[in-house]
N, C-alpha and C positions, 0 to 999 in steps of 0.2 A: 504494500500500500504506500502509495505519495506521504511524505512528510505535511503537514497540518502548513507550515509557512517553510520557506527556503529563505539562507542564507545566500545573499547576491554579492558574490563578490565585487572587488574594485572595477570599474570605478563606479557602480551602483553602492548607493546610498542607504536602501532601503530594505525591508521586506517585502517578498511578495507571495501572495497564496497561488498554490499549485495551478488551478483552472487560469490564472492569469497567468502565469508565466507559460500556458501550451496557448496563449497570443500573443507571444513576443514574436518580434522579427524572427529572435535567434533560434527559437524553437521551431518555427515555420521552414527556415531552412535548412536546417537541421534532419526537420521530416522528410521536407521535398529530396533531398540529397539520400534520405534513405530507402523513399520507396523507388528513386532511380537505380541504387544500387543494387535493389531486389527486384530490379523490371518487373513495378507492379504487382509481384506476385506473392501472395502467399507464403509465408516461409512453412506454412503446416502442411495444408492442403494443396498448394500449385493453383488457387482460382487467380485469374487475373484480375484486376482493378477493383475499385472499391475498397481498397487496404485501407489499413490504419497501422502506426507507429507505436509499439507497445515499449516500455521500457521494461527491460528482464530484472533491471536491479537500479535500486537507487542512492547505492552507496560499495563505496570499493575500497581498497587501500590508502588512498587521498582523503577521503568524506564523500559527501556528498555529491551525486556526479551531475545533478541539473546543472547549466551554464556550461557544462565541459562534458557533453555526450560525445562516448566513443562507439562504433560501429559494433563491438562487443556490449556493450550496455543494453543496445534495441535488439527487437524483432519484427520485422512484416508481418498482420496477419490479416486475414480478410475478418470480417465483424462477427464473421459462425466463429472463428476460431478463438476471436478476441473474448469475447466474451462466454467462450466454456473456459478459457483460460483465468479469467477473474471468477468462476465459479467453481471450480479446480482449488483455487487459491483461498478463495472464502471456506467452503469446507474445509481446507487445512488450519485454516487460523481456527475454526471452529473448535474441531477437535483437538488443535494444543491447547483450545484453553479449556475445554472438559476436563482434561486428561489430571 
């Protein structure tokens, strides 16, 4: 799950909440650069177009990777995949915190 507010490095000033920072520039082509590199497709299923830009992790060896996404950070997937993927993920949170 996204962090609640991101740390914006120099020379940003500020905090910003997650839904706002996937409408910065920087994030915009960030995506665009990624679904070119996945020509559109699917990195799960192969469907073409209508992808989205998932991030696989939001924090690495550095901190936090918003403002500094690397090509290992994301994933292409089309919106069927995107979203068994965030249901996949919600069941897990789930059950570690039964557990």
């Amino acid at each position: 799950m996204p962090p609640d507010f991101l740390s914006v490095p120099a020379p940003h000033t500020r905090l910003v909440l997650y839904p706002d920072y996937l409408r910065t520039t920087h994030w915009i082509s960030t995506r665009l650069e990624m679904l070119n590199l996945a020509g559109w497709s699917c990195a799960r299923c192969g469907v073409e177009g209508g992808c989205e830009v998932h991030h696989r992790t939001y924090y690495d060896e550095e901190g936090c990777v918003l403002w500094r996404e690397r090509p290992e950070h994301l994933i292409v997937l089309c919106r069927g995949c995107h979203l068994r993927y965030h249901e996949i993920e919600r069941r897990w949170m789930m059950d570690s915190h039964a557990a």
